[in-house]
ZALUMKOL-613726 format. One record per residue: x, y, z of N, C-alpha, C in turn. Coordinates in steps of 0.05 Angstrom, whole numbers, plus 5000, padded with zeros to 4 digits. Layout:
<atoms>
XYZXYZXYZ;...
</atoms>
This chain:
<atoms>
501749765000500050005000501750255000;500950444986502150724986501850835014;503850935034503851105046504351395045;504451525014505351785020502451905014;503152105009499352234998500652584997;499252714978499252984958500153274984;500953404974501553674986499953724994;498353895022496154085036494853945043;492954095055491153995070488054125056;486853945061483853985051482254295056;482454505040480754705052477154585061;476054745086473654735095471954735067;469154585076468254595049466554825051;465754875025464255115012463355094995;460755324983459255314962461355354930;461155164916463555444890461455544875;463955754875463055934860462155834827;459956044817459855984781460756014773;464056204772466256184764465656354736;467456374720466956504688466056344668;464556374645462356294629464055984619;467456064612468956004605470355704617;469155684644471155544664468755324666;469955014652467554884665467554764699;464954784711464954684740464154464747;464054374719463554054716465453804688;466753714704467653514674467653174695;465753214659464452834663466252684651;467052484662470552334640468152064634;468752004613467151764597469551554590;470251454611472351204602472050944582;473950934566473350794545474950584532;474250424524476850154505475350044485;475250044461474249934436471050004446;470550214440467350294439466550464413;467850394397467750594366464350544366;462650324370459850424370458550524389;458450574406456050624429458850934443;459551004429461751254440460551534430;459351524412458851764399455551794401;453951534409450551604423451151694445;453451574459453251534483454651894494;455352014478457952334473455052624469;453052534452450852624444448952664459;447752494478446052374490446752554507;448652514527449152694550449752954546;450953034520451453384519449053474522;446753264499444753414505442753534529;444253214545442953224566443653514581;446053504587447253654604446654004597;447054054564445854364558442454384567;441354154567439554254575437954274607;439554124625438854154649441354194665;444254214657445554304674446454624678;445254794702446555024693448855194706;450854964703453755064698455254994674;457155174670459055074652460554744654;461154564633461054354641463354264609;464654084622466353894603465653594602;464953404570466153174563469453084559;469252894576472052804570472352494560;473052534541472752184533475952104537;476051944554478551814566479151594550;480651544525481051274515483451204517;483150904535485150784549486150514532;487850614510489450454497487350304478;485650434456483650334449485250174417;483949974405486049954376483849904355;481449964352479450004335479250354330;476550344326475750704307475750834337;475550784357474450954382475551234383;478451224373480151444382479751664358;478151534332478451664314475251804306;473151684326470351734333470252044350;472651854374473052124403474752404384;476352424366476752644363475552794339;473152574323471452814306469752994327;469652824356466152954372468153214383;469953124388472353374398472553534380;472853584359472853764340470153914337;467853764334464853804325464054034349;464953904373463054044401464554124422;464454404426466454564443467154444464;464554364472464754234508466053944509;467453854481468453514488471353554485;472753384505474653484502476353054495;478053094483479352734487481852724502;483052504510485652394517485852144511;488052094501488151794495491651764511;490451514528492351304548494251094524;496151054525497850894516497150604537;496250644554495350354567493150294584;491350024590489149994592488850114618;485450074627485950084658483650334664;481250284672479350424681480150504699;482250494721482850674740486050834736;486150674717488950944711487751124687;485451004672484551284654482951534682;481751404692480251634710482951814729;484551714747486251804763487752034744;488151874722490252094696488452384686;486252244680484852604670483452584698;482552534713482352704735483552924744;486952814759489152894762489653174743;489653124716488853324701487953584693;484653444712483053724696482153954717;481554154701481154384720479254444732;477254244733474654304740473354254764;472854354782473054344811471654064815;469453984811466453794807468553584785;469353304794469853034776467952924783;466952824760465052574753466152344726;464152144731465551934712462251734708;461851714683459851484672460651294666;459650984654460550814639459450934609;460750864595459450914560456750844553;456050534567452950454555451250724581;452150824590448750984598447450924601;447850614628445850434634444150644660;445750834677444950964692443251254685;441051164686439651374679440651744678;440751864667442052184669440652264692;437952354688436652564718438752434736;439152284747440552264772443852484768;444252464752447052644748446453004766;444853034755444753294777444153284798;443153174812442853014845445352934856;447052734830449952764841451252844851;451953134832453853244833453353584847;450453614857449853814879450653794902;451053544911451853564943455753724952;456553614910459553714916459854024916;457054084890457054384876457154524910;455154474925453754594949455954624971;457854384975460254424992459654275013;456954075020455253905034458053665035;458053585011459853205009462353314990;463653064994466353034984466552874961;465052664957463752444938461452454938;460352364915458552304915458251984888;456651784904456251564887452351494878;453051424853450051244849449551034857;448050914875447550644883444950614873;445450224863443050114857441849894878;443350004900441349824916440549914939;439950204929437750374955434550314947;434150354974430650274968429350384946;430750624940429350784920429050784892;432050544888432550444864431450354857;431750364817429150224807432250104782;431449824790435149734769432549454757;433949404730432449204724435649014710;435848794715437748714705437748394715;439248274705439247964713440447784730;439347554738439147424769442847394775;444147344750447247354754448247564766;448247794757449148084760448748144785;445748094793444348154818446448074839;445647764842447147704859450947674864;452247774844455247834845454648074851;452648254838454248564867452848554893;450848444902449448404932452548274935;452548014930454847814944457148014950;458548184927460748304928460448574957;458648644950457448924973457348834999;457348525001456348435029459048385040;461148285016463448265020465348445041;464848655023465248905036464849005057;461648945061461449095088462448845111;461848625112463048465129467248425132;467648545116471148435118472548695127;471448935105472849295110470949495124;468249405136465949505141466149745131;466049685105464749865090461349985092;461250235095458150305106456750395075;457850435057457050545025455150315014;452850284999451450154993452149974968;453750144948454049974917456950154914;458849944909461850064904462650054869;460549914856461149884827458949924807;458450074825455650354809457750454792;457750384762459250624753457951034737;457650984762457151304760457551524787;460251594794460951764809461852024804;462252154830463852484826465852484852;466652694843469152744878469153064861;469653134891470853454886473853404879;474553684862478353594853479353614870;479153774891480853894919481353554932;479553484941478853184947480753004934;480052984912481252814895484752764893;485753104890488353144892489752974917;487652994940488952904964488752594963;487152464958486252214952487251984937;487052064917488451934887490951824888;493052034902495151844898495251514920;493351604934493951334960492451154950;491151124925489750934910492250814895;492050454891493550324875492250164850;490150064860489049944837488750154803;489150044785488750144763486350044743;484949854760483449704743480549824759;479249534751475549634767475249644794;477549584804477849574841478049854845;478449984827479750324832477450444843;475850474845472250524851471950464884;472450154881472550074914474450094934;476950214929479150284939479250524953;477850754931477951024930475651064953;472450944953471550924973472350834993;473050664999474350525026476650755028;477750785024480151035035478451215044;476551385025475651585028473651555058;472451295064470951315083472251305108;475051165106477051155138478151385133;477951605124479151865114476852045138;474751945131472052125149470952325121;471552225100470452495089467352285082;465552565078462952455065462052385038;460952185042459752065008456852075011;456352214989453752204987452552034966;450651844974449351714956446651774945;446051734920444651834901442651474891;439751464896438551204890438651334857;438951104843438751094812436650984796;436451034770434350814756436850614739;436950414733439150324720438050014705;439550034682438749854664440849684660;439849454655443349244658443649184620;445849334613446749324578448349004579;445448894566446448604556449748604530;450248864521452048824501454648894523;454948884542457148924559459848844553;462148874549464048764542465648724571;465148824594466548654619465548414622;468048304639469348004631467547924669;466347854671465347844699467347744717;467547524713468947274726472347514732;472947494707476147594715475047894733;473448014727473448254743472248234771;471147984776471147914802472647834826;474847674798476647624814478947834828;479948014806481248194811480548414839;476948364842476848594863476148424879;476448174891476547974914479548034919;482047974893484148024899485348324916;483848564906484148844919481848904940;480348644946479548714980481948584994;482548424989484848165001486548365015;487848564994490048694997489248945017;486849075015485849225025486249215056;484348995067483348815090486148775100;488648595093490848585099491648855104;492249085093493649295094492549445119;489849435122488349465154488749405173;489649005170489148955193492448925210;494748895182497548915195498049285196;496349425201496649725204499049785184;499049765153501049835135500150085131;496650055126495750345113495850595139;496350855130496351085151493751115160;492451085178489951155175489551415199;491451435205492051625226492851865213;493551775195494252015172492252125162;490351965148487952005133485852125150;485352115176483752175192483552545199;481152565188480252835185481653095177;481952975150483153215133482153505127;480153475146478953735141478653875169;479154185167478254355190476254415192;473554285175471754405194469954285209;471454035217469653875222468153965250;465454075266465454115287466454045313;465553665313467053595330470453615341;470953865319474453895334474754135338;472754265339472254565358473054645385;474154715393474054835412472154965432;470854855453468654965466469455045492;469655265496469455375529467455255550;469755175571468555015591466054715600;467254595572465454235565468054095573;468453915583470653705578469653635554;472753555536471853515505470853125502;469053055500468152815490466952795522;466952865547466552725570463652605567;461552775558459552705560458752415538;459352395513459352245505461251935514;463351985529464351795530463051695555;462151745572460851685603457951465584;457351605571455451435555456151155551;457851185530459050995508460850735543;461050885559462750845583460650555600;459050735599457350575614455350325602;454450365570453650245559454949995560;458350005557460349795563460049615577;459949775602460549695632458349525633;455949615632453449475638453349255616;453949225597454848975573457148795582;458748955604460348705614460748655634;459048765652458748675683456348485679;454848415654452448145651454647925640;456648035626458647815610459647635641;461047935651463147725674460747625699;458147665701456947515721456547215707;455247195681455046955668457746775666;460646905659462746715661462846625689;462346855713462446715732461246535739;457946525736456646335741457746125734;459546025708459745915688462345725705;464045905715466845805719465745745751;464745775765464045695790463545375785;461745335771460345025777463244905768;465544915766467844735777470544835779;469945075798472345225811470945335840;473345355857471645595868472045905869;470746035891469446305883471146415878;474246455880476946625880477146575851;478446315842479846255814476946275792;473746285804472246345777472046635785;472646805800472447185799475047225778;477347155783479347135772479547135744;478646805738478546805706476446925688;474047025705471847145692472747405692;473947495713474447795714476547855691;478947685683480647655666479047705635;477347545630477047535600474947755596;472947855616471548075616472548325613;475948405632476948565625478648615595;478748395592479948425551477348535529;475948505542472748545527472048755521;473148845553471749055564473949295557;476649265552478449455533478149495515;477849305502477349245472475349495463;472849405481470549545469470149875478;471449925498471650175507473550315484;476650215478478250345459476350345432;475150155419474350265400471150515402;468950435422466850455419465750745436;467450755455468050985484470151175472;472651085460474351305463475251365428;473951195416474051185383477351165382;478151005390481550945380481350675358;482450785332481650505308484350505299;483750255289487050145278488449915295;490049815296491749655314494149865332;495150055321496750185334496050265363;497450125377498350155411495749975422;495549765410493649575412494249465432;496649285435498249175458498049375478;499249505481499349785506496449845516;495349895498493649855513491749625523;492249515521491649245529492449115555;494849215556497149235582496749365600;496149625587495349805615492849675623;490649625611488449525611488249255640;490749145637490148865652491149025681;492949305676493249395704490949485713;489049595698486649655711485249375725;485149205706484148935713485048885750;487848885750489148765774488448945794;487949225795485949415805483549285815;481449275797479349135797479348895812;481048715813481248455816480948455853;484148555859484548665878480948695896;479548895883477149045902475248765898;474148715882473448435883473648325901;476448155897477347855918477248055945;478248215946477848255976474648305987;472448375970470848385965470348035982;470147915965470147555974471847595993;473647506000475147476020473647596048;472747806045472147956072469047786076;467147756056464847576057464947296070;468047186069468246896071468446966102;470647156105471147176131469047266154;466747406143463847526161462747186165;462047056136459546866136461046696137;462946576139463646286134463346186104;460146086099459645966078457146136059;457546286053455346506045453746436014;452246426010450146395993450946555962;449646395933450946495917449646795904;446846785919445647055913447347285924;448047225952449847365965453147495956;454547235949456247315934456547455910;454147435893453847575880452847905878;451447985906450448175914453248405915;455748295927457148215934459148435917;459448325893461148275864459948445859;456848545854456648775838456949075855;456449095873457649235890461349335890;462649205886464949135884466649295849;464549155832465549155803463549495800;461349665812461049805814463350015822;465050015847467050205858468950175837;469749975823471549885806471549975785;469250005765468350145750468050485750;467550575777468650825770471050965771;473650735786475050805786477550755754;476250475744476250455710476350635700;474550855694473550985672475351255677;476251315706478751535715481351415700;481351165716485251135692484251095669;482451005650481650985616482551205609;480851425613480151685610483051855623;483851895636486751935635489651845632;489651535633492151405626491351235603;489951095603490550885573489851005555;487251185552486651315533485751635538;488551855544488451965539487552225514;486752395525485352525500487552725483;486952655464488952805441488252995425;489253265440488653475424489153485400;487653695376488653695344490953865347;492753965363494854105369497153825359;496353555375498453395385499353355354;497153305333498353255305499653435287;501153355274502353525257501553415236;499853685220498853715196500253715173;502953735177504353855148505653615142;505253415169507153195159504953015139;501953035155499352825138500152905112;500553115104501153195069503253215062;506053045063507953085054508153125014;509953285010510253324990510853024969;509052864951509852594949511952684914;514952564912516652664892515852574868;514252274869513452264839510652424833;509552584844506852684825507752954827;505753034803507453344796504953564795;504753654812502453804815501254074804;504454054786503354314759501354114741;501053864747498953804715497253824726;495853864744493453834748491654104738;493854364735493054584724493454674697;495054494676496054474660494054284631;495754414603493954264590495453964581;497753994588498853694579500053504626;498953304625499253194641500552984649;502052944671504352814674503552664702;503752414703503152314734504152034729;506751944760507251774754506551614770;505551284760504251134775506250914773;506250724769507750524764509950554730;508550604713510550754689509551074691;510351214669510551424663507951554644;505051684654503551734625502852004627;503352054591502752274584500452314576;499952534574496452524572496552854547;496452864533495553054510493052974488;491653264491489153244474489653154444;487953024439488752874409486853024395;487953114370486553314346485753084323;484053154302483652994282486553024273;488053204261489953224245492252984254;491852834285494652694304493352474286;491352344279490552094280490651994252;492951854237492451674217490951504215;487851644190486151354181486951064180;489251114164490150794160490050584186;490950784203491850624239488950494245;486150694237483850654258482150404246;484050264216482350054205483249814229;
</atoms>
């Protein structure tokens, strides 16, 4: 996995501006490979669409990614014909290195991206791409499997993206509804920061870019679609299945041995409220007393049941002991992620450690707890002992939630991070192309990206 990622930091979001007549605030990239037919309905269809219900200035970009039929020679008559199309042609394949490349690219604040068949209905395109215009979301995706969706397509298809989606949310808990909707946007600001920490170059590039973007904290907004499944499809299912089983694999791994930064990625933006500054609140106290107690009371029923459990063949010392033991790993566990929002594996152990010193705290008040019962009653009753224990794991508990809350999981001001380091300058991308008309970004080779004219393209080549 890439650990570096783009210069700056995310400005607060905002409305943009309409900018000059001249400047589009929209470019739709139409990625492409041998589509010499359905490229030029498909180029038409949406200008029209777009002059007539979009009202901002707006760019076609037909992205052809190493195409060896007429496509390239289709994409630069519509480029010539119609002001608002603009082409690039990729020397090599790859739906996510054509998007990242004219992305990276273009000047237009608002990125979006269709498939060519225009299985996704248009009206949804301006629903899209308002939440970015407005300064609301950071992404925005089409999903076809919101309630609202109306998708007609077949029992195969169906069930490989449910199966694939479910994938997702069970392995990267992913919370996004459809990752291979192809019809998204990102703001460029966004994108600049984003893009490079993406590796896939293929159809995984979609589900990567979400999954980053969601352990990032930025917002996606989803959009329900109408969508039609184009029986003339030329993706290969099987191999494209496999490939993005292969780039969750990598994903999931990169998570769970903490390769990816996610500490880095975490809230690239200043405006998020929750990192305000408020006169006179302890910052999170109120919420975490919550989240604190919700715990507590979920694992003071855990450790009475192990006890019960470990009693019927121990006695009362060695089952407080081993119940108190595995309740307190539970009971860290769920506090660091759920109480004090600490994610990732980093200082997992440590805290875990400190954790069992609280335990031996706890333990301590407990057994002496018993101990002093054995010593009053002799032989005391299990209602009693129990009466006993909660009493006990009560004092214990509030003295828990004092060392959590000040020693294991101390609170970390946005002072403690350093911002300039989350955006280090990364030496292979070059951040004049993104303002530029010829573009340079290096990913694994080297691609150039210049607008192709009728005059570049030998007939002979496009037979």
């Amino acid at each position: 996995m890439r650990t570096d990622s783009s210069p700056g930091t995310l400005p607060a979001r905002e409305h943009l501006p309409a900018g000059d007549a001249g400047t589009p605030v929209l470019d739709v990239v139409i990625p492409v490979y041998n589509e010499e037919k359905d490229l030029q309905p498909c180029v038409l269809r949406l200008h029209e669409h777009l002059t007539r219900t979009f009202p901002y200035a707006f760019r076609i970009t037909v992205a052809d990614n190493a195409s060896t039929d007429r496509t390239p020679l289709v994409a630069a008559r519509l480029e010539a014909e119609i002001p608002e199309v603009a082409h690039f042609r990729l020397e090599q394949k790859g739906r996510g290195r054509a998007l990242r490349t004219v992305w990276s690219a273009s000047d237009a604040p608002v990125l979006a991206y269709m498939d060519v068949d225009l299985s996704t209905d248009l009206n949804a395109l301006l629903p899209l791409v308002a939440p970015l215009i407005s300064g609301h979301s950071d992404l925005a995706i089409g999903s076809r499997l919101a309630r609202a969706s109306r998708v007609v397509r077949g029992p195969k298809r169906e069930f490989i993206s449910r199966t694939y989606n479910l994938i997702l949310r069970g392995s990267l808990q992913a919370r996004f509804s459809d990752a291979q909707c192809g019809f998204k946007a990102i703001r460029r600001d966004v994108a600049q920061v984003l893009l490079p920490l993406v590796e896939d170059t293929g159809w995984f590039f979609d589900t990567e870019m979400l999954v980053l973007a969601e352990r990032a904290g930025l917002r996606i907004h989803e959009v329900p679609v109408d969508w039609v499944d184009d029986p003339d499809s030329t993706v290969h299912i099987v191999r494209t299945a496999t490939d993005d089983l292969k780039g969750v694999w990598r994903i999931g791994r990169a998570l769970a041995t903490g390769s990816l930064p996610l500490d880095r990625l975490t809230r690239p933006f200043g405006d998020d409220p929750r990192d305000r500054e408020i006169t006179d609140v302890p910052r999170g106290l109120a919420r975490q007393l919550v989240g604190f107690c919700v715990v507590g009371g979920l694992s003071t029923l855990f450790y009475l049941l192990l006890y019960s459990v470990f009693r019927q063949f121990s006695g009362s010392q060695i089952a407080n002991a081993l119940a108190l033991l595995v309740s307190a790993v539970a009971n860290t566990a769920a506090n660091r992620r759920l109480t004090f929002g600490v994610r990732g594996r980093g200082g997992a152990v440590r805290h875990q450690a400190q954790g069992l010193v609280v335990f031996a705290i706890g333990l301590a008040l407990t057994s002496g707890s018993l101990a002093a019962l054995n010593t009053a009653t002799g032989n005391p009753a299990h209602s009693t002992e129990l009466a006993v224990l909660i009493a006990a794991n009560l004092a214990a508990t509030v003295l828990r939630f004092l060392l959590f809350r000040a020693w294991v999981f101390p609170d970390q001001s946005p002072s403690s991070y350093d911002t300039q380091a989350v955006y280090e300058t990364q030496a292979a991308y070059d951040t004049q192309a993104v303002y530029g008309t010829q573009a340079t970004y290096d990913t694994q080779a080297t691609l150039r990206l210049q607008p192709v004219r009728p005059h570049d393209i030998d007939p002979g080549e496009s037979r």
